[in-house]
N, C-alpha and C positions, 0 to 999 in steps of 0.2 A: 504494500500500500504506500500511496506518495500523499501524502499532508500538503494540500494545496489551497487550503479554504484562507486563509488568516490574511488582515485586509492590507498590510505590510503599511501601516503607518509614518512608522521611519523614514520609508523609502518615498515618502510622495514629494516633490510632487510628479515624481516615474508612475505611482502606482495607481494615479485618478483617472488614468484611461487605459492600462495594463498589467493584470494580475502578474503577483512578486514572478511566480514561477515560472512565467514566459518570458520576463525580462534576459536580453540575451548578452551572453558574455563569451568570447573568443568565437563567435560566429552561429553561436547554437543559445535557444533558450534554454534556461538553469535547468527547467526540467525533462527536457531530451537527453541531457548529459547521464542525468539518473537513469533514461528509460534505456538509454544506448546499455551502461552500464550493468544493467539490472540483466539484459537479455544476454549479455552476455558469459553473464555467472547459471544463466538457465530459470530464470525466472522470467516467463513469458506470458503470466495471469496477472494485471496489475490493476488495483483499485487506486481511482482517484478521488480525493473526494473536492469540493469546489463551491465555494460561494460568490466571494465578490469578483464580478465582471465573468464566473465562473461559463459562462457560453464561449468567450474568447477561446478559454482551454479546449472544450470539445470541438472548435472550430478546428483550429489550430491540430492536435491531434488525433480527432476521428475516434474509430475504432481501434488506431493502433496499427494496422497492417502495415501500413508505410516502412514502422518501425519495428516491425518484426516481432508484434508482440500484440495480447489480447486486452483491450482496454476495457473497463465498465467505470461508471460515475456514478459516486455516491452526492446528488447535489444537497445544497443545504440552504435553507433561506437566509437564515442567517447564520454566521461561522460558530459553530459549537463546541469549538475549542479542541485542543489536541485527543484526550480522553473520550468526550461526546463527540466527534466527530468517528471516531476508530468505533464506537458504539456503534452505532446510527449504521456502518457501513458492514458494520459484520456477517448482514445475510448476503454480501456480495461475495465473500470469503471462503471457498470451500476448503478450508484448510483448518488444523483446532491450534498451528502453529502458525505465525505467516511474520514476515519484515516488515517497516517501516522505515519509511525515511520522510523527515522534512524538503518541501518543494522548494526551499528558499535560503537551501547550502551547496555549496561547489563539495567535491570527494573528488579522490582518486582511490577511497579505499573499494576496494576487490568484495565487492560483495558475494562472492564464491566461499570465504573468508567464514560466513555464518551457517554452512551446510552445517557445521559440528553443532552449535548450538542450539541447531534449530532440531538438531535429531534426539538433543540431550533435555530439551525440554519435551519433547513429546515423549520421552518416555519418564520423564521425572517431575519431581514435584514444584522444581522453579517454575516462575509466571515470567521472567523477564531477562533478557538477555543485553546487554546498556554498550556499545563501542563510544569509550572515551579518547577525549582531543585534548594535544598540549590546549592550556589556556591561551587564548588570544589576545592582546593589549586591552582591551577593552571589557577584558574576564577575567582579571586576574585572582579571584579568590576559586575560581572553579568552580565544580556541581557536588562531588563525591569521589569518595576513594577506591580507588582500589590494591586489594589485598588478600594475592595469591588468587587470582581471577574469580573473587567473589567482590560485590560491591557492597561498601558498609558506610556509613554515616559518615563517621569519623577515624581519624586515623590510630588505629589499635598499636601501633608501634611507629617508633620515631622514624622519622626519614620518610613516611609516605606525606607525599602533596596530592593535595583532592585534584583532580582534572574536570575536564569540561565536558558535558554529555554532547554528544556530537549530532543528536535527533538523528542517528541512528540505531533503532532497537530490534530486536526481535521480541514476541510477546505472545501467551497462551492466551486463547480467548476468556482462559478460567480468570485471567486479572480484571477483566472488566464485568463480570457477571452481576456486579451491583450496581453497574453504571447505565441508566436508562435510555433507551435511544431517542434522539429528537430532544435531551436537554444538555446545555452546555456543561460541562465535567471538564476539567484540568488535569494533564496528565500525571503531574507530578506530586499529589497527596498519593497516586495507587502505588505510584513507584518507590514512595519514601516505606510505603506498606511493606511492601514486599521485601526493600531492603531490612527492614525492621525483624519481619520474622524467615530473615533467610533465603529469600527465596529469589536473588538479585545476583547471575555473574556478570561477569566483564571483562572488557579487554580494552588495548591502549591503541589505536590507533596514532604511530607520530608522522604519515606520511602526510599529505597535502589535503586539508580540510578549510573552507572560508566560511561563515557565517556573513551571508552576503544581506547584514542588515540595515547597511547605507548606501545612499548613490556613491560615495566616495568610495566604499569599499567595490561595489560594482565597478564602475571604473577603474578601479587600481586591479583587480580581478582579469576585466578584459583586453587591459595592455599587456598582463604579463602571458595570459593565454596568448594572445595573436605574436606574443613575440617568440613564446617558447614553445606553441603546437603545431 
């Protein structure tokens, strides 16, 4: 699933006639780079889900074929958040495991990368699988820890620094079972959950990730793709 709904505030005034995730950066919109990526690790069933200007997107990408892959849209009237959103879109979902990623980051991580944890939550009792990012200037206290690829609160021994969640996850649908569909939910009370009682790995992604949540950052994003792709 690709998190496309969120009205990218930051980013206007880009984003008052152009949702975040088609805004394009070294030649491609932000979220081709994902669908390219995605298909390429073997995930070819993608839900999107979409609210503001949310037609663009289905204009724009179809069904998917173009890109070699099967699209469905979970639309939303109004955006209901990371949590209610992933709710809301779960009968599109044939899977009791499936990825996520936000519509409105750059990666070069290898989504091939989560075949193990996605096999290690379908058969075990975790709800949540978190790809953490060095912190960015503008993040510097980070999200959470981790330690010995499980994700805890706080640092249980000295030398760990909490990193950045990189709104890449993997996630059982059993995490959201109390989250209603069609109302807004926040993703990160279920995930503080889960880290709470156990049920939270992870891993550190240090390769190339941008939270692309300024023009300026866009910009500096699309000079360095078209100089170095």
């Amino acid at each position: 699933m690709i998190l496309a709904a969120g009205r990218g505030e930051r980013m206007r005034p880009l984003t008052d006639h152009t949702p975040k995730p088609l805004l394009v950066a070294g030649g491609k919109p932000l979220i081709v780079w994902h669908i390219e990526r995605l298909r390429t690790a073997g995930f070819t069933h993608i839900v999107i889900n979409h609210a503001h200007l949310g037609e663009q997107i289905e204009a724009a990408l179809g069904n998917g074929a173009a890109l070699g892959v099967s699209i469905a849209y979970s639309r939303e009237v109004s955006a209901l958040e990371t949590a209610g959103g992933i709710a809301t879109a779960l009968p599109l979902i044939d899977a009791d495991v499936f990825p996520v990623v936000n519509g409105d980051i750059y990666t070069e991580f290898d989504f091939g990368r989560l075949a193990e944890p996605m096999a290690r939550l379908a058969a075990g009792h975790d709800q949540a699988h978190l790809v953490l990012a060095d912190n960015p200037p503008h993040h510097p206290a980070g999200d959470f820890v981790l330690d010995g690829g499980r994700v805890v609160a706080s640092a249980p021994t000295a030398g760990l620094s909490p990193l950045t969640f990189s709104g890449i996850g993997v996630y059982h649908r059993a995490l959201f079972a109390h989250t209603p569909p069609g109302q807004k939910a926040q993703l990160a009370p279920l995930l503080r959950r889960a880290i709470e009682t156990g049920r939270a790995s992870g891993e550190h992604f240090a390769g190339r990730w941008v939270d692309v949540g300024t023009p300026e950052r866009l910009q500096q994003l699309d000079e360095s793709l078209r100089t170095h792709v």
